[in-house]
Wavefront OBJ file of the C-alpha trace (Angstrom):
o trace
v 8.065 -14.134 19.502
v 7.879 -16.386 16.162
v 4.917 -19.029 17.776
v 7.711 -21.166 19.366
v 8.425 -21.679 22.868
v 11.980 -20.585 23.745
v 12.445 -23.910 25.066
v 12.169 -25.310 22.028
v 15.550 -24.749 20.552
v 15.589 -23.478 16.620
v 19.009 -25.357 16.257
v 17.023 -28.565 17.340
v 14.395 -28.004 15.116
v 14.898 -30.787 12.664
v 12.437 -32.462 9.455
v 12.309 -35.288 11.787
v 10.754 -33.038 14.852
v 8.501 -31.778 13.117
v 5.010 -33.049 13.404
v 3.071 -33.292 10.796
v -0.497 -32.091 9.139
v -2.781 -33.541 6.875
v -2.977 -30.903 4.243
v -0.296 -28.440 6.001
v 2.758 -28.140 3.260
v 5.726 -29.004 5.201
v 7.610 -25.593 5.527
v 10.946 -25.351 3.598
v 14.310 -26.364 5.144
v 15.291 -22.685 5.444
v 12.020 -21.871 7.628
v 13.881 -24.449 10.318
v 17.100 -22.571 10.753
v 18.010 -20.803 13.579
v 19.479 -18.287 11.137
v 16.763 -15.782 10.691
v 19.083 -14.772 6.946
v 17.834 -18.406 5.607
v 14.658 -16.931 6.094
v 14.829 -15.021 2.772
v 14.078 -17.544 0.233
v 10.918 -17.562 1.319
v 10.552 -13.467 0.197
v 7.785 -13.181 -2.497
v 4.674 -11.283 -1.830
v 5.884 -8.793 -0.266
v 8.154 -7.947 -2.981
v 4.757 -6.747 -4.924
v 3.911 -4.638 -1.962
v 7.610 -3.151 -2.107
v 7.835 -2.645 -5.974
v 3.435 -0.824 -5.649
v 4.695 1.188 -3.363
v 8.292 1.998 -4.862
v 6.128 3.670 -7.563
v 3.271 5.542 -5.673
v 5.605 6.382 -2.654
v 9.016 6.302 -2.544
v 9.748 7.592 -6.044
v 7.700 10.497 -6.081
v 6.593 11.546 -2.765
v 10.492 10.556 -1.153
v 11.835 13.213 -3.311
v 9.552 15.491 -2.601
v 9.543 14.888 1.333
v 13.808 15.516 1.312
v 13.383 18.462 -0.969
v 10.655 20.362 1.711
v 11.829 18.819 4.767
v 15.694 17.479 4.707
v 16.671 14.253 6.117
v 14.581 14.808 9.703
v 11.091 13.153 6.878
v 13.240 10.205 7.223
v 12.417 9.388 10.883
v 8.557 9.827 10.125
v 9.107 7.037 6.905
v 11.081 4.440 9.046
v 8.375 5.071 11.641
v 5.052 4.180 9.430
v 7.227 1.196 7.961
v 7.380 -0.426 11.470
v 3.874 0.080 12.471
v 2.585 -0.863 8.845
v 4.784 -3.798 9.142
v 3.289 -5.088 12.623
v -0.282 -4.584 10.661
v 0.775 -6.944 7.657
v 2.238 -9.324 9.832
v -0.575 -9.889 12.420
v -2.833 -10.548 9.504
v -1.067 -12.484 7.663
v -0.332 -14.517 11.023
v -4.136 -14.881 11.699
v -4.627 -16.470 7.683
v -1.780 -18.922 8.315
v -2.884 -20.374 11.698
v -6.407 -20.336 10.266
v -7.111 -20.242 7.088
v -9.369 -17.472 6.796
v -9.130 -14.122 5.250
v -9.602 -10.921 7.786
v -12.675 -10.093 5.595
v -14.529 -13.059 6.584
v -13.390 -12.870 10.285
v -15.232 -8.600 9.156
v -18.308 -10.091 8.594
v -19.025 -11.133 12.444
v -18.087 -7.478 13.725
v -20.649 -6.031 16.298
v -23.230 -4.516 14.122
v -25.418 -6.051 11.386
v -23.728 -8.627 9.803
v -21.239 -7.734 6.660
v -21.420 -3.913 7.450
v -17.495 -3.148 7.745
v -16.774 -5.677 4.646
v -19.538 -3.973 2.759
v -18.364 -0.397 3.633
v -15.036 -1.205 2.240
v -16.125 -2.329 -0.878
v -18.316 0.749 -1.901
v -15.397 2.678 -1.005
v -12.639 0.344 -2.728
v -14.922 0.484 -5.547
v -14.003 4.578 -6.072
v -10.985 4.786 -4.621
v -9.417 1.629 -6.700
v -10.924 3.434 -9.774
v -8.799 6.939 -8.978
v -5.583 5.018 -8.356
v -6.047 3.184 -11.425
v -5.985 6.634 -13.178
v -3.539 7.921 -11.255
v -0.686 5.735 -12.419
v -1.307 6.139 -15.887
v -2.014 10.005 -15.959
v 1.490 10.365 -14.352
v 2.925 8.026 -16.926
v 1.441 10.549 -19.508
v 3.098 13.388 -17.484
v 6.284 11.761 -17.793
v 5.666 10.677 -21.481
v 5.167 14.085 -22.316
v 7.957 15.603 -20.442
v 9.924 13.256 -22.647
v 8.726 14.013 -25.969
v 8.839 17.965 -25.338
v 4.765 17.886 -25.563
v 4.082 19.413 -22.390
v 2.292 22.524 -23.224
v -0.015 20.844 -26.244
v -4.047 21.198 -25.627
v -3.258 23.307 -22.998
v -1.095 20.603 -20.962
v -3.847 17.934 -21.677
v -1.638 15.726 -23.401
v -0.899 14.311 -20.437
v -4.249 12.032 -20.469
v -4.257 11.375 -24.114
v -0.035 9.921 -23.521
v -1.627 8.098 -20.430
v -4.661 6.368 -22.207
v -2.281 3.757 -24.001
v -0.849 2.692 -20.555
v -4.470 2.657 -19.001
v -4.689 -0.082 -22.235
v -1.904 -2.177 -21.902
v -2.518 -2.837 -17.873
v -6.155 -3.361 -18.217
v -5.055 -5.979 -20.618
v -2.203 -7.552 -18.754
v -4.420 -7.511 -15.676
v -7.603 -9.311 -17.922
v -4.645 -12.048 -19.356
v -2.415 -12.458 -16.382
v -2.479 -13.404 -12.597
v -0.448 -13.829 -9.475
v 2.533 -15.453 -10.837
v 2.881 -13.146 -13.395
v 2.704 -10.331 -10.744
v 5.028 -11.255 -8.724
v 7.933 -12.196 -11.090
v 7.164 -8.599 -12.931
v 7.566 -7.138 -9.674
v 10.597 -8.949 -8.535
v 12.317 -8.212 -11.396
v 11.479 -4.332 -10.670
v 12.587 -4.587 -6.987
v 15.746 -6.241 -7.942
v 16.632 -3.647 -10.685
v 15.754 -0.781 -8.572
v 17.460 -1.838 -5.385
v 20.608 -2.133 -7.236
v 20.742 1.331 -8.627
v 19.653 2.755 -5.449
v 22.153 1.492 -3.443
v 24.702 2.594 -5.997
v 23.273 6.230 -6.724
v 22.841 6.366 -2.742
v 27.048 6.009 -2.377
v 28.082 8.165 -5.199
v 26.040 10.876 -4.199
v 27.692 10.890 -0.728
v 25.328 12.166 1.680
v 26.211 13.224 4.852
v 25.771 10.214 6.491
v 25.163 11.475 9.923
v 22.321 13.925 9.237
v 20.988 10.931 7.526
v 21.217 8.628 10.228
v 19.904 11.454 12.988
v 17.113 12.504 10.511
v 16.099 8.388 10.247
v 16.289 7.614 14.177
v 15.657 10.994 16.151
v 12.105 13.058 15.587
v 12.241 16.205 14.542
v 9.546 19.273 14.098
v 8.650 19.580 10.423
v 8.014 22.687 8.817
v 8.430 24.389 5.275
v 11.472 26.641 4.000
v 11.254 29.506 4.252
v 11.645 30.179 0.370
v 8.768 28.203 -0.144
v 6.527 30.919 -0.322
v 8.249 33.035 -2.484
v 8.924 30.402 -5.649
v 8.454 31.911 -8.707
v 6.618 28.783 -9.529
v 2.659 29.038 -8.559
v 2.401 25.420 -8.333
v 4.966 25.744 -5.309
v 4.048 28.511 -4.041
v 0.587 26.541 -3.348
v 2.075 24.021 -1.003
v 2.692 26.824 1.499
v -1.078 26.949 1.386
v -1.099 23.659 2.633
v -0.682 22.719 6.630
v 2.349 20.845 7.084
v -0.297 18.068 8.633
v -1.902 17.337 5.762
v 1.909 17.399 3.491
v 3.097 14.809 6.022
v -0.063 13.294 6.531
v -0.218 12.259 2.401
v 3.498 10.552 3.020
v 1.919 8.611 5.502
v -0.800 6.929 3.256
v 1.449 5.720 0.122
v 4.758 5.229 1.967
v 4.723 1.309 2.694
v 1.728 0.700 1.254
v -2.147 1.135 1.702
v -4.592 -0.736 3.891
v -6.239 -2.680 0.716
v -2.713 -3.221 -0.405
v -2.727 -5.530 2.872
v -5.799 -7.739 2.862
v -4.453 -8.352 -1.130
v -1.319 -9.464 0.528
v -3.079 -11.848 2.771
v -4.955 -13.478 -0.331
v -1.721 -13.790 -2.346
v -0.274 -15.736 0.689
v -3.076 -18.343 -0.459
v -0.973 -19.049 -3.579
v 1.999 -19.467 -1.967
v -0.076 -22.293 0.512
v 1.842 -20.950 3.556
v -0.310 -23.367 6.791
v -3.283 -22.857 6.331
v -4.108 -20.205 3.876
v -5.135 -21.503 0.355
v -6.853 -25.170 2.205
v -9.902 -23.806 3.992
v -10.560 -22.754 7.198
v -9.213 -24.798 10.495
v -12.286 -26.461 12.491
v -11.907 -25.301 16.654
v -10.235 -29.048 17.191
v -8.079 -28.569 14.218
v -6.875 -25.155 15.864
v -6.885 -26.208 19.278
v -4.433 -29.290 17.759
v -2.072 -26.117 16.285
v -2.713 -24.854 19.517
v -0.656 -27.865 21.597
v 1.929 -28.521 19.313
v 4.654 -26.095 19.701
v 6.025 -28.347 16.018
v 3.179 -27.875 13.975
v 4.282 -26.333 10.190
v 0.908 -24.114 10.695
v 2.946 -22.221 13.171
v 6.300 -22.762 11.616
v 5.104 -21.143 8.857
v 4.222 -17.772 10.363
v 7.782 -16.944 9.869
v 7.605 -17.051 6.250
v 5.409 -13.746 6.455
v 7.479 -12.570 9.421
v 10.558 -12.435 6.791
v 8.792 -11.737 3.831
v 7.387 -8.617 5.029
v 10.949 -7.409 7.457
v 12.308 -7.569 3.463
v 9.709 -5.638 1.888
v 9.012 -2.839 4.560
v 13.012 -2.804 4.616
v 13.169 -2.183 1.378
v 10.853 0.566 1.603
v 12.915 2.269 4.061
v 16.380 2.133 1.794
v 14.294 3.360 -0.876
v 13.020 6.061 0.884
v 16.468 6.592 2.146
v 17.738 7.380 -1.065
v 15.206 9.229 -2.617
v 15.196 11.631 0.058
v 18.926 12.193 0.104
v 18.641 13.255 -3.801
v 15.993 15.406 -2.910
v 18.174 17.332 0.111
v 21.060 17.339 -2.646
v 19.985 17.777 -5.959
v 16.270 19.791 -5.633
v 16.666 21.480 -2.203
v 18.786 23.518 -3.273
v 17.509 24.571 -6.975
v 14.376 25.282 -4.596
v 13.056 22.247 -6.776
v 9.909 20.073 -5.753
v 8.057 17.520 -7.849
v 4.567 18.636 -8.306
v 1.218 17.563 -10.277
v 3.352 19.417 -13.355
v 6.330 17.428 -12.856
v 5.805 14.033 -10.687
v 9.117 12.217 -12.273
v 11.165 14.274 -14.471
v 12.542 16.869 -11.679
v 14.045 13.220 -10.392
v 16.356 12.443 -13.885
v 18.712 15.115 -11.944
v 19.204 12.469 -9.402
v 21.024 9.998 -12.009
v 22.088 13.328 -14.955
v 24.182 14.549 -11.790
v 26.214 11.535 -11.793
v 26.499 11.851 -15.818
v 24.559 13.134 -18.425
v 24.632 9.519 -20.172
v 22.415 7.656 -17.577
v 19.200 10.073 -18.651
v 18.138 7.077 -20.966
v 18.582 4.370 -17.883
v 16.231 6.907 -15.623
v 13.684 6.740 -18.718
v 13.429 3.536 -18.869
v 13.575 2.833 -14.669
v 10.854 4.970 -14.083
v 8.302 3.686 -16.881
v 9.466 -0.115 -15.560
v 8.602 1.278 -11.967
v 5.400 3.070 -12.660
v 4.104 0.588 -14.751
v 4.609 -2.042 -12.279
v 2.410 0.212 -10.166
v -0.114 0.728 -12.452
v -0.538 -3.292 -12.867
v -0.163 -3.824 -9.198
v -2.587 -1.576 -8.593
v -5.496 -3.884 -10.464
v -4.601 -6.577 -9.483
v -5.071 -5.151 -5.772
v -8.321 -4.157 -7.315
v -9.559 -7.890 -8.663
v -7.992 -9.024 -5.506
v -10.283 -6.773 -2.847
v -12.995 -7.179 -4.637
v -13.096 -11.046 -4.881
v -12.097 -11.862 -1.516
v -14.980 -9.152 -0.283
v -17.332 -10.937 -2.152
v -16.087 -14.541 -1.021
v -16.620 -13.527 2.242
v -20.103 -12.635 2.018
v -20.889 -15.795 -0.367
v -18.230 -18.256 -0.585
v -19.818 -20.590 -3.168
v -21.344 -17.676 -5.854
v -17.391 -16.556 -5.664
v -15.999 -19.608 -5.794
v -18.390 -20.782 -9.252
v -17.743 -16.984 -10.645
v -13.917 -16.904 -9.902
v -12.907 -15.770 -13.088
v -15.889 -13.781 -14.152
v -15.739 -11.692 -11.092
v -11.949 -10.929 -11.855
v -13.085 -9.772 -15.324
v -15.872 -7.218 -13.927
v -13.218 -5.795 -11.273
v -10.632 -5.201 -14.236
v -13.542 -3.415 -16.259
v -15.019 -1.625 -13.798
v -11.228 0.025 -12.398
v -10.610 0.384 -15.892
v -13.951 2.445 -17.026
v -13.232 4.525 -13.688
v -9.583 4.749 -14.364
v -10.862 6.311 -18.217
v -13.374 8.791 -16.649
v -10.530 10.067 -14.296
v -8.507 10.836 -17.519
v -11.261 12.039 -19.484
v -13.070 14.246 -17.236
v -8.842 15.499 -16.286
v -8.333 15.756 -19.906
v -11.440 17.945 -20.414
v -11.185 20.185 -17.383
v -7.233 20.811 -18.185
v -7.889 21.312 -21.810
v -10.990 24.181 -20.924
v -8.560 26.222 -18.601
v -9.535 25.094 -15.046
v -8.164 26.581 -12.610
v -6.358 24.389 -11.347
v -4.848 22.675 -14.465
v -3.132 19.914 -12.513
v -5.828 18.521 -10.740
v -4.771 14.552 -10.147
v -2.895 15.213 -6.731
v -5.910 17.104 -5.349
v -8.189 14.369 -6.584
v -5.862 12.050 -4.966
v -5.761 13.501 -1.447
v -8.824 12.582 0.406
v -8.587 9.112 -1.234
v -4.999 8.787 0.080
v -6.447 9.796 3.578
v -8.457 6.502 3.623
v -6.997 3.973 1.682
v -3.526 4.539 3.185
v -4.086 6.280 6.792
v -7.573 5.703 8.500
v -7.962 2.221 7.434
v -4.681 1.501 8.302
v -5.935 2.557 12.090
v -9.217 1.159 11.690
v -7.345 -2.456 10.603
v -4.728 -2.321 13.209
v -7.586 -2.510 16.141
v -9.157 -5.088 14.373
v -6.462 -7.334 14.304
v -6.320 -8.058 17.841
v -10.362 -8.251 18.152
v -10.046 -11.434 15.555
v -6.958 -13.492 17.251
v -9.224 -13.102 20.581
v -12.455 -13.807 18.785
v -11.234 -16.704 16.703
v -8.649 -18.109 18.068
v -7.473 -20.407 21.206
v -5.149 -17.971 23.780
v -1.873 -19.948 22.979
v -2.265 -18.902 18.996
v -3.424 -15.416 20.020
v -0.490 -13.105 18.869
v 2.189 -11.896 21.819
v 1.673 -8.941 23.669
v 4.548 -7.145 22.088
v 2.294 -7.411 18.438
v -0.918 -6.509 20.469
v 0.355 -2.968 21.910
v 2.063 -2.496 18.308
v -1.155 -2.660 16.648
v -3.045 -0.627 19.039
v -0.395 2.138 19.071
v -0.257 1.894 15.189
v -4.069 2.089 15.357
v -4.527 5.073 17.710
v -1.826 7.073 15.402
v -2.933 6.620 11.850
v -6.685 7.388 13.147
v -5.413 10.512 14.759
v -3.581 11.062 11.674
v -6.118 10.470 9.170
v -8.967 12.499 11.005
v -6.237 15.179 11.709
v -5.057 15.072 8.221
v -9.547 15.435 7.015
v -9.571 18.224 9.275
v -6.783 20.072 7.945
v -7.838 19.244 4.092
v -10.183 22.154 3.547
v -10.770 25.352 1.550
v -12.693 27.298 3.153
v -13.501 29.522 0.034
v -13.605 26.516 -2.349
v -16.002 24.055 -3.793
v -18.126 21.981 -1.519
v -16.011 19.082 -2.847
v -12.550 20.631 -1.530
v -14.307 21.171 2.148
v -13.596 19.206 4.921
v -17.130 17.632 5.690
v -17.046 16.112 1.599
v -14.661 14.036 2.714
v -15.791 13.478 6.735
v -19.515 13.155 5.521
v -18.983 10.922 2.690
v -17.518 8.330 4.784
v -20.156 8.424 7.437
v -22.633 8.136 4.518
v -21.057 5.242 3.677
v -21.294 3.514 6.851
v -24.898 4.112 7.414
v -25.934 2.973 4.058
v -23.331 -0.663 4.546
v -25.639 -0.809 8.324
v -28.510 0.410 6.579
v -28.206 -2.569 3.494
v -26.635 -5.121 5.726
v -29.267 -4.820 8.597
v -32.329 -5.241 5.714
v -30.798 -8.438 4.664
v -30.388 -9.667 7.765
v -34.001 -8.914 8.693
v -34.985 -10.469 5.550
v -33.537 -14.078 6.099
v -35.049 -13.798 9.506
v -38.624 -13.278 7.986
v -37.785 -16.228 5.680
v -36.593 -18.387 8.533
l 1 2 3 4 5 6 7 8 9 10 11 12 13 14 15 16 17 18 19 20 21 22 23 24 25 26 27 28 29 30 31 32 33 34 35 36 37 38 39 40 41 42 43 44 45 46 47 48 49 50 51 52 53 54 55 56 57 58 59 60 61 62 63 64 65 66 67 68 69 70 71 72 73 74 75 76 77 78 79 80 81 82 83 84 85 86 87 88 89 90 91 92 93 94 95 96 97 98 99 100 101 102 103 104 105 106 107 108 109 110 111 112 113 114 115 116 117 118 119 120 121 122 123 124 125 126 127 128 129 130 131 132 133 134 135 136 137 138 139 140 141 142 143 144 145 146 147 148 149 150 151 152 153 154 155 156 157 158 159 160 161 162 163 164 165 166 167 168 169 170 171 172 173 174 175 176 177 178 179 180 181 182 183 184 185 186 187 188 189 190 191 192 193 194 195 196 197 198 199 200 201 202 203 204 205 206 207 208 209 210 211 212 213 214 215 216 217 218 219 220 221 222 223 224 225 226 227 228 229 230 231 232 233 234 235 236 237 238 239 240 241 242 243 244 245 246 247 248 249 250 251 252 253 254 255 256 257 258 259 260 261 262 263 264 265 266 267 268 269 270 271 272 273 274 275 276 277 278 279 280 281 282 283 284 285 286 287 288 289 290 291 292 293 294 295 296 297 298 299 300 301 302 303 304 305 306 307 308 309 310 311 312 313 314 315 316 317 318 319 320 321 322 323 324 325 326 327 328 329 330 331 332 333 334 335 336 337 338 339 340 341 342 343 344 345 346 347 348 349 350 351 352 353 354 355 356 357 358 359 360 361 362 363 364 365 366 367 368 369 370 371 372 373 374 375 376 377 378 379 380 381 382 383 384 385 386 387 388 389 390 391 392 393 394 395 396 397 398 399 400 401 402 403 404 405 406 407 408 409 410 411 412 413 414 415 416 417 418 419 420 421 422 423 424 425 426 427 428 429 430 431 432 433 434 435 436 437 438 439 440 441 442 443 444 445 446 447 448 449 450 451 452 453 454 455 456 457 458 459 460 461 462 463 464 465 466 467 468 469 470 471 472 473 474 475 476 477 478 479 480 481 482 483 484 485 486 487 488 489 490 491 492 493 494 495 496 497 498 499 500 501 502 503 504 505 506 507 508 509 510 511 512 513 514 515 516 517 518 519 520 521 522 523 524 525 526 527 528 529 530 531 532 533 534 535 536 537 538
């Protein structure tokens, strides 16, 4: 199951067994015990994916999912977290026994050469942009909500209070780097995890419809007072399939599919096997291959624990998020909406006393800042490791100066989504809380359909690349194809179901369907020109 024979014998496994590798970092002691709990030193990266997420999932969209659905949403969170999990894991896997990145395995996909790698880049390179203004423009929700400013310019404050947040991460993101990221986000996780555990036993929840609603699937559908809030912006779900609610739980619970291949580049800094030296030659691998003690395959643990913690994480979160919304907003008929993504949740901790207000404050600009960072540096991260992949040397001479253009150009997008919000709120559009239906579609694709398209991909690269004995087990094969096969059916289900019939073109169904096709003609189109062109020169 972890890359060593069961006849090898963990409590064996000693510094002395184990063989060794020029340029392999020996794996810690704690990666050699046959207690799987010594594991967790090793947790790291995937306490950035955790702390992202906490923010752009579990905080807002938890609530939300216990207020409209009870404790049966929790059984449909614990379920992505698994299959998200086995997707992180066999990638990660596939960088440690070989040192290279899923975007350069990408680039040899059938088709013209570089077409997937280059689709996801014109796409990262609007989506990243959107979720960049996301974070802040719900910061300047929150901000106003706070300092009783909701209804100035016609509720456009909100992009105005989110422009000096926009600032300060574009500038953290231009100064700092993966150390920084990960002890910022550590520090979150840590914070948060404590007070969740805490709020989670003084609220009291009934424990057994928690535990049903986490481990038994249930139908999901709306309450019936749904439909009848006095509140428009409510009222409005109802308008909504149930498909496409669910479906946008899906894409930011646990993370996104970009959120992933930045994981497996942040593994390079840790210099877990192989990642961070270069890629393993076929005799190299087929060495890896024969030695059941080689620290290449020791270390495939380290993301086997790192991301059990984070994805665990994610599930307590979501855990107790959902229980406040059941108990505190269920029953005031109370969901968190594109007026009101945080402040509905300060009745989670004013319940408990009136005094913690201030502590929510401050935990939820911590978390959502975090976010907002993380979010960049995902960003910078995609972006480079896209463009390494196509040409290593140009990104390995421009390392720095290609970070700078990805922070500028999320940051110039992430400014135009709170301009042109702060303009069509301030004018009286008609929708005057337009972020979450901005967000939608993009959700659908960052966090659903590549998710599906990723998990069949991972199995196509261990048998492409890789000798059968490093090939991952069966168990991680039919996980990934079952994880692919749902989160496709989700995310075209979830397209499908995202239209307005009597709206703009841009709130139909084939905006979203035909803009992604578009996209993949024009990466074949590009990629298949270039390719004919280095023929000609040949």
């Amino acid at each position: 199951m972890f890359d060593i024979p069961m006849e090898t014998s963990l409590a064996n496994m000693t510094d002395a067994s184990l063989s060794v590798s020029p340029g392999v970092k020996p794996p810690p002691a704690a990666l050699l015990s046959k207690n799987p709990l010594a594991w967790l030193t090793v947790f790291g990266p995937g306490a950035v994916i955790a702390s992202i997420t906490l923010g752009s999932g579990e905080l807002i969209f938890s609530s939300r999912g216990g207020a409209l659905f009870g404790y049966r949403i929790l059984f449909l969170f614990v379920l992505i977290s698994v299959l998200k999990w086995g997707l992180v894991f066999a990638m990660s896997r596939h960088t440690i026994l070989s040192g290279v990145h899923p975007y350069t395995r990408m680039m040899d996909l059938p088709g013209p050469r570089g077409w997937f790698p280059l689709m996801l880049l014109i796409i990262a390179s609007v989506t990243t942009p959107v979720w960049a203004g996301f974070f802040p423009g719900i910061l300047g929700n929150f901000t106003s909500w706070v300092t009783g400013t909701q209804e100035q310019f016609n509720g456009a404050i909100d992009y105005l209070w989110g422009l000096p947040f926009l600032i300060a991460v574009v500038t953290l993101s231009l100064t700092g780097g993966y150390t920084a990221l990960e002890r910022v986000q550590m520090a979150i996780v840590a914070t948060m995890m404590v007070c969740a555990i805490i709020s989670l036993i003084l609220y009291k929840p009934d424990w057994l419809e928690l535990l049903k609603g986490a481990v038994i699937p249930q139908p999901y559908t709306y309450p019936e007072w749904l439909a009848e809030s006095p509140v428009k912006q409510i009222r409005e779900i109802a308008n909504t399939s149930e498909w496409v609610e669910t479906t946008r739980y899906v894409g930011v619970i646990g993370g996104a599919g970009f959120d992933y291949l930045a994981y497996t580049a942040w593994i390079r800094e840790k210099h877990w096997g192989w990642a961070g030296i270069g890629e393993a030659s076929p005799q190299e691998l087929e060495g890896i291959a024969d030695d059941v003690h080689h620290p290449a395959r020791i270390w495939t643990r380290a993301p086997l624990a790192d991301c059990a913690i984070s994805f665990g994480l994610v599930v307590v979160f979501s855990a107790v998020f959902v229980a406040s919304g059941v108990i505190v907003l269920g029953p005031e008929h109370a969901i968190p909406t594109g007026d009101n993504f945080l402040e509905m949740q300060s009745k989670f901790v004013t319940g408990i006393h009136p005094w913690l207000k201030p502590l929510y404050i401050a935990g939820a600009y911590l978390t959502m800042f975090g976010t907002a960072y993380g979010t960049f540096e995902i960003g910078v991260t995609v972006f480079r490791e896209i463009v390494r992949a196509m040409t290593p040397q140009f990104a390995d001479r421009h390392y720095a100066r290609l970070k700078s253009i990805a922070v500028l150009w999320c940051g110039a997008g992430a400014m135009l989504v709170l301009g042109w919000s702060f303009v069509y709120t301030l004018t009286g559009g008609e929708d005057a809380r337009v972020l979450l239906k901005i967000l939608t579609p993009v959700n659908l694709f960052t966090g659903v359909l590549s998710c599906g398209l990723l998990c069949f991909i991972m199995p196509w690269m261990d048998w492409r690349f890789l000798p059968k004995k490093l090939r991952m087990p069966v168990w991680l094969v039919l996980l990934n194809v079952a994880s692919g096969a749902i989160f496709l059916g989700l995310g075209l289900k979830g397209y499908w179901d995202n239209h307005d019939a009597l709206g703009s073109f841009l709130a139909q169904r084939w905006f979203s369907i035909g803009g992604i096709l578009a996209v993949m003609l024009v990466s074949m189109m590009i990629t298949g020109a270039l390719q004919s062109c280095r023929k000609n020169v040949e």
